[in-house]
Legacy VTK file of the C-alpha trace (Angstrom):
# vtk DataFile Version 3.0
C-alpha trace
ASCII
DATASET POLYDATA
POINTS 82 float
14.344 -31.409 -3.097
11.520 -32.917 -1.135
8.805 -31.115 0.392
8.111 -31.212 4.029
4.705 -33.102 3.726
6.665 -35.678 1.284
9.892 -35.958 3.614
7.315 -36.901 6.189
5.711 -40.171 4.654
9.602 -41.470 3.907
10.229 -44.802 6.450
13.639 -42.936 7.465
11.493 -40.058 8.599
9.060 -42.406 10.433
12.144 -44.939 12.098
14.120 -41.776 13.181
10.445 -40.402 15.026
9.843 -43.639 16.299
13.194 -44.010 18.087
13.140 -40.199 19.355
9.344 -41.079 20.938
10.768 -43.580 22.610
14.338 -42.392 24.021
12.071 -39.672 25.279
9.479 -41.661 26.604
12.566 -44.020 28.464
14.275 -40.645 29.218
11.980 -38.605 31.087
9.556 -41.500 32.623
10.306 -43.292 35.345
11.282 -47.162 34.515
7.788 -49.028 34.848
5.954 -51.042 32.858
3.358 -50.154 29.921
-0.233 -51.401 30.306
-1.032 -53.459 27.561
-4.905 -52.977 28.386
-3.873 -48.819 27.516
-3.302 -46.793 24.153
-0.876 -44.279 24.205
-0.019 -41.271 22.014
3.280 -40.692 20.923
4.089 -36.723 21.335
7.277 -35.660 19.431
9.268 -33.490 21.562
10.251 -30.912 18.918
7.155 -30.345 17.116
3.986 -31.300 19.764
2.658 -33.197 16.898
1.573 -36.989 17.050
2.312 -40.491 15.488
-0.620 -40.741 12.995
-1.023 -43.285 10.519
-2.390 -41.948 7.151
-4.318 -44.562 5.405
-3.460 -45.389 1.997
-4.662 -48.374 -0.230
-4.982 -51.986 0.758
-2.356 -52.686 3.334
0.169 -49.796 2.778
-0.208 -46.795 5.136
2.123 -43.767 5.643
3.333 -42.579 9.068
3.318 -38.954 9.571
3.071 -36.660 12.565
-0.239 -34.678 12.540
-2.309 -32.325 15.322
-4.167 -34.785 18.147
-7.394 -34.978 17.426
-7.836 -38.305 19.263
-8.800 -40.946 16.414
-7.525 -44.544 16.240
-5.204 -43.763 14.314
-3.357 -41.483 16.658
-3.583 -44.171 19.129
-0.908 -46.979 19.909
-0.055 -49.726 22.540
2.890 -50.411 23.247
3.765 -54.321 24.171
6.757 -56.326 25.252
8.907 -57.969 22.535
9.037 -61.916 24.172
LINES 1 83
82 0 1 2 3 4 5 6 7 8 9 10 11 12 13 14 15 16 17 18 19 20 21 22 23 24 25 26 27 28 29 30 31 32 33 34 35 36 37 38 39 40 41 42 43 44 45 46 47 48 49 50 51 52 53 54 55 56 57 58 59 60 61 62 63 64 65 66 67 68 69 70 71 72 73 74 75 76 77 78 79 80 81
């Protein structure tokens, strides 16, 4: 059995917080556009925690959700896919 902290750093974990951040963000927002000029943080619903990428070596990272405390990390844009 995993722990919680390990469960976390899984990609399942990540792609199945990803796609809740954004069915909320398309659910309860009105349809508009992002600003591209803007970071956002991602909020899960259930826990209040954010997206926060956890540096690891070279160019591997984990995503986990974490408290805000307002670094890069915890920040994101969001662009169009052309």
């Amino acid at each position: 059995m995993l722990r919680s902290d390990e469960k976390l750093r899984r990609p399942g974990v990540f792609l199945f917080f990803l796609a809740v951040c954004l069915v909320l963000i398309s659910s309860e927002m009105p349809a508009r556009e992002f600003d591209q000029n803007t970071y956002y943080r991602l909020v899960a619903k259930h826990s209040g925690l954010v997206l926060d990428v956890n540096l690891g070596k070279g160019e591997q990272a984990n995503i986990v959700q974490a408290s805000w405390h307002g670094g890069d990390n915890q920040r994101w844009k969001i662009e169009p896919v052309k």
